[in-house]
C-alpha positions in Angstrom: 23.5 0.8 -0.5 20.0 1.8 0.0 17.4 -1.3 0.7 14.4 -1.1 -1.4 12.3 -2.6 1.2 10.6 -2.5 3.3 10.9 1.7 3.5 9.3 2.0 0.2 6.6 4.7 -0.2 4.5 5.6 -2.6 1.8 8.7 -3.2 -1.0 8.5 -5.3 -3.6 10.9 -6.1 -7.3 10.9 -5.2 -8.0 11.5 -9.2 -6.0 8.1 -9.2 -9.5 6.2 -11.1 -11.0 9.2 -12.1 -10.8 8.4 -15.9 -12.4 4.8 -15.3 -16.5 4.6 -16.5 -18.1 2.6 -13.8 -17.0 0.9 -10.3 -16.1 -2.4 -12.2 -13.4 -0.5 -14.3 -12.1 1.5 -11.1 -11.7 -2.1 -9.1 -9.6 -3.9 -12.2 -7.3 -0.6 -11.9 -7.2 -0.9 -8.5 -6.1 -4.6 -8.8 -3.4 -3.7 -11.0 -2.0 -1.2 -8.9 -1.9 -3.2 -5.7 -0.6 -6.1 -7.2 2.2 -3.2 -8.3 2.6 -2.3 -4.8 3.5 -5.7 -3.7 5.5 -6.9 -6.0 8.0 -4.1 -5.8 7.7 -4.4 -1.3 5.8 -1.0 -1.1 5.4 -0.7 2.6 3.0 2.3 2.8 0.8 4.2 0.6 -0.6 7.7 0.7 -3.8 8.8 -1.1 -3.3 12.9 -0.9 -6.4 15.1 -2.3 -5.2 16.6 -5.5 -7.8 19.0 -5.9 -8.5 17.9 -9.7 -12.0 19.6 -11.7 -13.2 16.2 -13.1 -13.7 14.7 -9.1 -17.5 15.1 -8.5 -16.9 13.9 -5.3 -13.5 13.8 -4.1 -15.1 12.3 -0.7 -16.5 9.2 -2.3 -13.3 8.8 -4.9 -10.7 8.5 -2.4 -13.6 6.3 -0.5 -13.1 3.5 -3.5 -9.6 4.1 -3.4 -8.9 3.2 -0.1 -11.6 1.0 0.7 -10.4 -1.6 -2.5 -6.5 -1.4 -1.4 -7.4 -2.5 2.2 -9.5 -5.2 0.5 -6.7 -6.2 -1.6 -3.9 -6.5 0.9 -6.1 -8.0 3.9 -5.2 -11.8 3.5 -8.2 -14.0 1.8 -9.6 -15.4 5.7 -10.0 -12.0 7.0 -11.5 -10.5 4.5 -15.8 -11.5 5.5 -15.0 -10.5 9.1 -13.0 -7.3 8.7 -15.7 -5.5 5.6 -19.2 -5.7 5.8 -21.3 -5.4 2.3 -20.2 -2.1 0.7 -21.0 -0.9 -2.5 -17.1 -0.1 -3.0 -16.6 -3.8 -2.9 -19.6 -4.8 -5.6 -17.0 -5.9 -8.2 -14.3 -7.1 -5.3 -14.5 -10.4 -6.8 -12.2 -9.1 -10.0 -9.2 -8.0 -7.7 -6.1 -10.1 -8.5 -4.5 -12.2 -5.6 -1.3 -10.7 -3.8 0.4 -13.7 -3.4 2.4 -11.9 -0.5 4.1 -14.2 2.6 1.2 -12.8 4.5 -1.6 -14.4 1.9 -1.1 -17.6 2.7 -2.4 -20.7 1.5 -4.2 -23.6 3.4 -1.4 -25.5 4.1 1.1 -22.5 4.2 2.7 -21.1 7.7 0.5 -23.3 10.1 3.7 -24.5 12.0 5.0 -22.9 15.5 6.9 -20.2 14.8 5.2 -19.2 11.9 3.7 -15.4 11.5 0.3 -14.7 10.4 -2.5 -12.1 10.3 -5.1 -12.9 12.9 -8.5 -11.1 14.2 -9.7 -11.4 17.5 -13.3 -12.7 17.8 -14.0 -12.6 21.2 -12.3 -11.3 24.7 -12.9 -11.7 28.2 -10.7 -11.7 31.5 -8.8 -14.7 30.9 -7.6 -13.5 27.6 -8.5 -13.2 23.4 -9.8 -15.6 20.8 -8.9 -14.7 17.5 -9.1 -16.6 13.8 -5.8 -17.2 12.5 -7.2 -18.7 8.8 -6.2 -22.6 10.5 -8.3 -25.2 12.3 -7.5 -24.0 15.6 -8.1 -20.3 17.1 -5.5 -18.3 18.0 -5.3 -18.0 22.1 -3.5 -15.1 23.8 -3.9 -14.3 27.1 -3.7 -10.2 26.8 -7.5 -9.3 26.3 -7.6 -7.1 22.8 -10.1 -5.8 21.3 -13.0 -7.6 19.3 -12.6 -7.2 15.5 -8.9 -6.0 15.9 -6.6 -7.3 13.2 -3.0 -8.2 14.7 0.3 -9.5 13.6 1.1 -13.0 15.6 3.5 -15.5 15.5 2.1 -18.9 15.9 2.9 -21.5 19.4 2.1 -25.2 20.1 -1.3 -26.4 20.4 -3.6 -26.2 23.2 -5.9 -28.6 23.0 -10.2 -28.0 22.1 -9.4 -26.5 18.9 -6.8 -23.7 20.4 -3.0 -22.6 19.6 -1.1 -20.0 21.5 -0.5 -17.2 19.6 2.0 -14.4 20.5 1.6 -10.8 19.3 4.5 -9.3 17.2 5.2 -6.3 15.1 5.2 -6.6 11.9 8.9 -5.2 11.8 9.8 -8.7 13.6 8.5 -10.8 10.3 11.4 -10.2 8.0 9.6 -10.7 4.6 7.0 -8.5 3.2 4.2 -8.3 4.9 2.1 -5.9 2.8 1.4 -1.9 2.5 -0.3 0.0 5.0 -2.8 2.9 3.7 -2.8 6.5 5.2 -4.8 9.5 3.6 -4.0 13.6 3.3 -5.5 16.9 2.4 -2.7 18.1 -0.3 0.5 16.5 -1.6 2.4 18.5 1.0 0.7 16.9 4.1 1.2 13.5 2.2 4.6 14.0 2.2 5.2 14.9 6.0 2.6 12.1 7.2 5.1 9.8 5.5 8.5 11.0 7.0 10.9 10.2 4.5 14.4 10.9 4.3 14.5 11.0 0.5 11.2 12.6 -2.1 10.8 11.6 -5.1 8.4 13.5 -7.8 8.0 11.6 -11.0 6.9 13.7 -14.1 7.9 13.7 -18.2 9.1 17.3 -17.3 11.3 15.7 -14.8 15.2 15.0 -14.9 16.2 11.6 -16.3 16.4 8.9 -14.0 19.6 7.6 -15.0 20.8 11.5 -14.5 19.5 11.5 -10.9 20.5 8.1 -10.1 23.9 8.7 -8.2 22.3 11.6 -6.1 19.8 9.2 -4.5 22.6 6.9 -3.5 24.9 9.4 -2.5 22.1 10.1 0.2 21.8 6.8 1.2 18.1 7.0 2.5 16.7 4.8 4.7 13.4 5.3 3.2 12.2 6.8 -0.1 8.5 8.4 -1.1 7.6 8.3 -4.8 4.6 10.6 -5.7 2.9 10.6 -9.2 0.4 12.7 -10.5 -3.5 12.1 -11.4 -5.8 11.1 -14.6 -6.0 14.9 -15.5 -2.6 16.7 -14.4 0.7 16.3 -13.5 2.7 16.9 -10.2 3.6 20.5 -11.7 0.1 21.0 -12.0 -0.9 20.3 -9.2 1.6 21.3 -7.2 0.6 25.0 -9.0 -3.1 24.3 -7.9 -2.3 23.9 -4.5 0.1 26.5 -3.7 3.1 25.0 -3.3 6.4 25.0 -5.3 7.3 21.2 -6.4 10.9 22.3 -7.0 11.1 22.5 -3.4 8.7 20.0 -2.3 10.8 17.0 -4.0 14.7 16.3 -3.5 14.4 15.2 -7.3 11.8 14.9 -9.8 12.4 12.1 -12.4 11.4 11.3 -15.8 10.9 7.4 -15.9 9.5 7.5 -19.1 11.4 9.5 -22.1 10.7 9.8 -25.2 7.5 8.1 -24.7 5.2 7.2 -27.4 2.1 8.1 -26.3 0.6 11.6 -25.5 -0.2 10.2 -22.1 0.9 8.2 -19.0 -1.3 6.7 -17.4 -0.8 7.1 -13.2 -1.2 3.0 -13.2 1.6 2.7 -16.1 3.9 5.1 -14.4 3.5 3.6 -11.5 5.2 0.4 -12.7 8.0 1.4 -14.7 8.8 3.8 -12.3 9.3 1.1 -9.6 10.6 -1.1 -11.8 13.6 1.0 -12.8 14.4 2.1 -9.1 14.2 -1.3 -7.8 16.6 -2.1 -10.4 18.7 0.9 -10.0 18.5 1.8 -6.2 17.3 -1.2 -4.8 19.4 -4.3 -3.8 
């Protein structure tokens, strides 16, 4: 059976926050949606330009968009010496914590053997010093580059405030370890930056999950994209605006939400009850 995670994608429109007033309303959206993404083990995340009328600045939009997920999925420690003061960030102090195996606590996965996210601070010829969120500093002897964020895993102690660290993939963790952000031009590109084996559209045109269920598993995909639509228009809509036909772009495009009570979805609404249902339905 197809394994929800970790190759879980999700698309998301630049028009995403575009109905939110002011920078303070845009960040709690953005909080909600993140905290979305990790709880259903989204692994990567696309924001694709949708083109939509209402966008002043399309630019500057997916500029909030991307600069407020990073934000939210870099773990607490990192955060001062990875983003300097921004004007995206005024409000960051509103995000939500992730609470993700990679956020840990102060007396969470200090042990050898234990993975963390670590940025190196300084590097010469005899190797990297890098904070690791503990005590110590993180000591490799590969020289990497300064402000670099890694993956590590942690080793004994080294004496003057040290601890051998190893660099790992994240693929080597084997829990979560949060989403990593890409961008695109059109929903198209989006689609092929991802390289899925299965697409998913998500619309209240679209066929009924339950309907479309078996096909996904009959397909057995090692990796799934979801794509929603924006504040203003649906995938159709877009799809229309940008040239392309979404009954070919998708595999399936599902209705997560029928019979729904309200004239409109929001992208942030959709976006939970659609991963909800396939996590219940696909996942496991």
């Amino acid at each position: 059976m197809f394994k929800l995670s970790p190759s879980f994608f999700v698309l998301l429109p630049s028009s995403l926050v575009a109905d939110a007033p002011d920078l303070r309303q845009k960040t709690l959206k953005i909080g909600s949606i993140g905290r979305a993404l990790a709880i259903f083990h989204v692994g990567k995340v696309c924001i694709y330009n949708d083109d939509d009328p209402h966008l002043k600045n399309q630019a500057s939009e997916v500029g909030v968009i991307s600069t407020l997920l990073h934000y939210l999925e870099t773990p607490q420690y990192l955060r001062k010496l990875l983003f300097p003061r921004a004007r995206e960030l005024r409000y960051a102090g509103l995000l939500p914590p992730l609470r993700t195996p990679h956020h840990p606590l102060a007396d969470e996965k200090t042990r050898p053997g234990d993975y963390r996210e670590a940025v190196v601070m300084d590097a010469d010829k005899r190797g990297s010093l890098l904070e690791l969120g503990i005590r110590e500093r993180g000591f490799t002897s590969e020289k990497l580059s300064v402000g670099q964020r890694v993956t590590v895993r942690l080793g004994e102690g080294l004496g003057e405030g040290k601890r051998a660290v190893e660099l790992v993939p994240r693929s080597e963790v084997g829990e979560y370890w949060g989403y990593e952000i890409s961008r695109a031009k059109t929903l198209a590109e989006a689609l092929k930056v991802l390289k899925t084996d299965y697409m998913i559209g998500t619309s209240r045109h679209g066929q009924n999950l339950y309907e479309a269920v078996q096909a996904i598993r009959s397909n057995n995909p090692r990796s799934v994209a979801v794509a929603f639509g924006g504040s203003y228009a649906g995938l159709f809509e877009i799809c229309e605006r940008q040239g392309v036909d979404a009954g070919k772009l998708f595999d399936v495009i599902i209705n997560t939400i029928p019979n729904q009570g309200t004239a409109t979805v929001r992208t942030e609404e959709a976006l939970v009850a659609t991963l909800a249902l396939l996590n219940a339905l696909i996942g496991g």
